[in-house]
N, C-alpha and C positions, 0 to 999 in steps of 0.2 A: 530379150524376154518378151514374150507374147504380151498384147495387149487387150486379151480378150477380157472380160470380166462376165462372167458368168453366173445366173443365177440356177441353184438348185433346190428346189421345195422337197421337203422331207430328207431333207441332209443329216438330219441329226440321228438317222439309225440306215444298218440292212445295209440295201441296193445302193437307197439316194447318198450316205454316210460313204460308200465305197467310190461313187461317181462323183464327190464336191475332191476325196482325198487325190481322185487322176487328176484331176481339172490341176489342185496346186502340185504337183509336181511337175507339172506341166508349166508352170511359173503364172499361173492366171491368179486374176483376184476372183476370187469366190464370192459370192451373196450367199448365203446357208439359212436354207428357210427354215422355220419347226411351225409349229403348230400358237405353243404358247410363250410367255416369257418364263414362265414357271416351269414348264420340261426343255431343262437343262441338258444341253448335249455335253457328252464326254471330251476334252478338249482336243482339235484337230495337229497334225500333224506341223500346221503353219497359222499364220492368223489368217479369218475370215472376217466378212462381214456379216454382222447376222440380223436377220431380218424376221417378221412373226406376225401370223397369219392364220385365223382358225378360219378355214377356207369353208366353212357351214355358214362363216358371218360375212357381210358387207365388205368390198375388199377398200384396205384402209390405203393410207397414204404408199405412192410404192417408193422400191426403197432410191435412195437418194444417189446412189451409186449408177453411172450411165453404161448399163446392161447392155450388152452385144449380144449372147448367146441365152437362153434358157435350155432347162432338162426339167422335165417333169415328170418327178417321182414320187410325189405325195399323193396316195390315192385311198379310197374307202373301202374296205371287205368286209361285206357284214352279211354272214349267213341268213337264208330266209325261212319260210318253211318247208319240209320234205316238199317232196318229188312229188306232184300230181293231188296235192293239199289245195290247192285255187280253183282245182275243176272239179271239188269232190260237189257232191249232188247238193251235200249240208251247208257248205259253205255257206258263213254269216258277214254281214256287215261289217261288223269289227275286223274279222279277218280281212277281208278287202280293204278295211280304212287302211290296218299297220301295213300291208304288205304297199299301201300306197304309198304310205309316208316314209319308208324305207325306199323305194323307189326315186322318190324326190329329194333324200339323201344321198346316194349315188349318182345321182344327176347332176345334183350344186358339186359335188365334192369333186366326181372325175372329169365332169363332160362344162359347167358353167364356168367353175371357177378357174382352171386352164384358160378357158375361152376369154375369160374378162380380160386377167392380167393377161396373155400374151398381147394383145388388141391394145390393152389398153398401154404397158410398155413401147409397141412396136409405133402406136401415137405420139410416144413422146418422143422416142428414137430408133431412127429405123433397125430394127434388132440383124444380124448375119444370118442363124440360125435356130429353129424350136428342135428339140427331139423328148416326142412323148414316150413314157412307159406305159405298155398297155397290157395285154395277157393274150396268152397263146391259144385260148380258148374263146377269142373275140367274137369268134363267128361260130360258135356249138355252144347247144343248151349243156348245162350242168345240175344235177340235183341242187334245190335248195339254193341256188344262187339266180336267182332270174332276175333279181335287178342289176347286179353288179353283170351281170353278163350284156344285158343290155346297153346300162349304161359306156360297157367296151366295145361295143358294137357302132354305138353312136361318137365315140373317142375318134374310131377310124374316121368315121366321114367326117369329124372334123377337120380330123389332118389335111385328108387331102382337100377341101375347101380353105383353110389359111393359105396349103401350098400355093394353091390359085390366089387366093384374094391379098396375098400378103408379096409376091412374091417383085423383087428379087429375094426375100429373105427365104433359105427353104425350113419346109418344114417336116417334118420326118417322125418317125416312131418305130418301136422295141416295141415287139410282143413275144416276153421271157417265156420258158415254161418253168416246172417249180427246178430251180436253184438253190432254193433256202428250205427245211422242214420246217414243217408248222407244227410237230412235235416237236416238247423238250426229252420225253422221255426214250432213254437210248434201244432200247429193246422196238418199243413203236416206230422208232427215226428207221431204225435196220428196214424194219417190215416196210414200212412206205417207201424209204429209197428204190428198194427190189419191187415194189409192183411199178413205182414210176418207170421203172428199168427195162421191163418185162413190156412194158408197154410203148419201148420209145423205141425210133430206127437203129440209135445209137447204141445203145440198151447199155446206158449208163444217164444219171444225173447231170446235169449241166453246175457251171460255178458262178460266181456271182461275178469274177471277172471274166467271162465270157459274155455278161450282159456288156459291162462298163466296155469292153473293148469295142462291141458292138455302137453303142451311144456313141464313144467316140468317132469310130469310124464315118459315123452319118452327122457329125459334129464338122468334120473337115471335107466332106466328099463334096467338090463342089458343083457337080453336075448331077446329084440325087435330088430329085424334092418330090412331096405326095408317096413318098414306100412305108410300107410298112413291112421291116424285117424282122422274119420269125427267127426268137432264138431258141428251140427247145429239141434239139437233138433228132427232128423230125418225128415230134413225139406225134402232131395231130396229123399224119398220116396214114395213121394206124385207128 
């Protein structure tokens, strides 16, 4: 039986729920992070440890379990204003305050709070391996989202500075493309799968274990550290 113990933030739905369930059949002990003690995950396929984290707040005591590996899958998406609304001529104060302080949400959520705990884990024990989740759009603007793009922009160069400053431990990251709809409704799910399709090399939608296979692979590879491996079908080539 493997001896890894593994922690995964945002376990308890999606991506990070599908990367804590490889880890245990894989016979590791899991760490399952959520957010609070009150969102309650659906129960996992083996036991985990669960640990709870509102990654906007101070990071609390970590968890007690002596962590080898981290995956970081807990991250912020929070739409901003349209396209080309921060350089209108009107633009007010207010506006520039929110679109700041949404910025500085994105920041703590994807780019600090990774940064504390990994740091501050690999402090107390030298961690094997990080592998972050990022977005396949790391490095291209997107309407409406200019902090959350940034904030993934700054995700990378983190990577590859722990790679360095951390290392023998490597550290590595997933930049997915969409996998999952962000439609429930089935008529809409249709219509977005077919333009992401239209627009990718593959010209089909990726799955959510084509992420996890991914994570894993940069999980064991023992001569990777500083990549950042796109998984999106060679959507941003297009």
């Amino acid at each position: 039986m493997s001896q890894a113990v593994t922690l995964v933030t945002g376990a308890s739905r999606r991506i990070g729920r599908a990367i804590a369930e490889a880890c245990l059949r894989r016979g590791e002990t899991v760490v399952a992070h959520r957010r609070s003690v009150e969102a309650t995950a659906e129960p996992y396929s083996a036991p985990v440890l669960e640990w709870c984290w509102d990654m906007n707040q101070p990071l609390p005591a970590l968890p007690q379990a002596p962590i080898t590996d981290v995956v970081l899958s807990a991250s912020l998406f929070e739409r901003g204003y349209a396209w080309g609304a921060l350089g209108a001529a009107d633009v007010g104060a207010e506006r520039i305050e929110e679109e700041r302080e949404r910025l500085q949400r994105h920041l703590r959520v994807n780019l600090l709070a990774p940064w504390e705990l990994v740091v501050s884990l690999h402090a107390r024990h030298r961690l094997n391996s990080v592998v972050m989740l990022l977005d396949t759009y790391l490095d291209r603007s997107f309407a409406g989202h200019g902090a959350y793009q940034v904030s993934r922009a700054a995700g990378a160069g983190m990577v590859r500075a722990l790679a360095a400053e951390l290392a023998p431990c490597r550290v590595n990251a997933v930049a997915p493309g969409t996998v999952l709809p962000s439609v429930r409704d089935p008529a809409e799910r249709a219509e977005q799968e077919d333009a992401i399709a239209a627009r990718t090399v593959l010209g089909r939608m990726g799955s959510v274990e084509d992420v996890v296979d991914a994570v894993l692979y940069l999980r064991d590879a023992p001569y990777v550290t500083g990549e950042i491996l796109r998984v999106d079908g060679g959507r941003f080539k297009l």
